[in-house]
N, C-alpha and C positions, 0 to 999 in steps of 0.2 A: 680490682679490675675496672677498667674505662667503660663509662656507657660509651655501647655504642648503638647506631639508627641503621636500619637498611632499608632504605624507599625501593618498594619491589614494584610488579605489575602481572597481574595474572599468566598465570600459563607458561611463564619467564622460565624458560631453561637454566641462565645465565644466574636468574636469582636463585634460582632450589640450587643451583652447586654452589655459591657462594656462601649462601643459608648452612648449607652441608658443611663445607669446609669451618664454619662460625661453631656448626657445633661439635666436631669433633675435635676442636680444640677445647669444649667445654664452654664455649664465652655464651654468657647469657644476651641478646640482642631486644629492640625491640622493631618489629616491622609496622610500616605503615606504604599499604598498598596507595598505589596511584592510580589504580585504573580506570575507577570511575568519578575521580574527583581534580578539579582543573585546580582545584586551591592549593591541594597538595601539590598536585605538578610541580604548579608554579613556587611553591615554598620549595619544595628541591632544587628545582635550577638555578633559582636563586644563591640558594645555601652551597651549592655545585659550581657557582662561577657559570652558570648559563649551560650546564650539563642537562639535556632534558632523558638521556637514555637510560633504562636502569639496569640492573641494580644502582643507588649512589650508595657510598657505604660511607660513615661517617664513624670514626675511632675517638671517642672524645671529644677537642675538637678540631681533631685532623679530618678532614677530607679525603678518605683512600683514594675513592672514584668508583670502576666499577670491578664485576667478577677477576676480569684477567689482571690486574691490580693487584686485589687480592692475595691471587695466588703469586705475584712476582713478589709479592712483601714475604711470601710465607718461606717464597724457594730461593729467597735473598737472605733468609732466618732472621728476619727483620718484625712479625708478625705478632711473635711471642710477645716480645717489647713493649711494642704498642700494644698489646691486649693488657699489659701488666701492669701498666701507667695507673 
């Protein structure tokens, strides 16, 4: 399975369903909150191509983007694939 990153932000609606969606596929993630840290931020949008919103969701080292993403890769049945890389 791919590592993969999810740069969240507290209280993120957007992130806990994404998060959700990550693990009822089983995929092990690792999160690193932004919310009180500008370094982080700034290493996300970076890594995002200048994305500063979150979720970013990184598959390897594909760039998904964010939640709705996500789930377009999953309801494309595209998801699995890149979890499996």
């Amino acid at each position: 399975m791919s590592d993969i990153t999810i740069y969240t932000g507290m209280l993120c609606g957007f992130c806990s369903a994404a998060k959700r969606l990550l693990k009822q596929k089983g995929a092990e993630f690792t999160e690193i909150d932004v919310t009180f840290s500008p370094a982080k931020r700034s290493e996300m949008a970076q890594l995002a191509g200048g994305q500063s919103s979150v979720p970013q969701i990184f598959i390897g080292k594909t760039h998904v983007g964010g939640c709705d993403d996500l789930y377009a890769l999953d309801q494309a049945g595209k998801l699995d694939g890149l979890l499996g890389q």
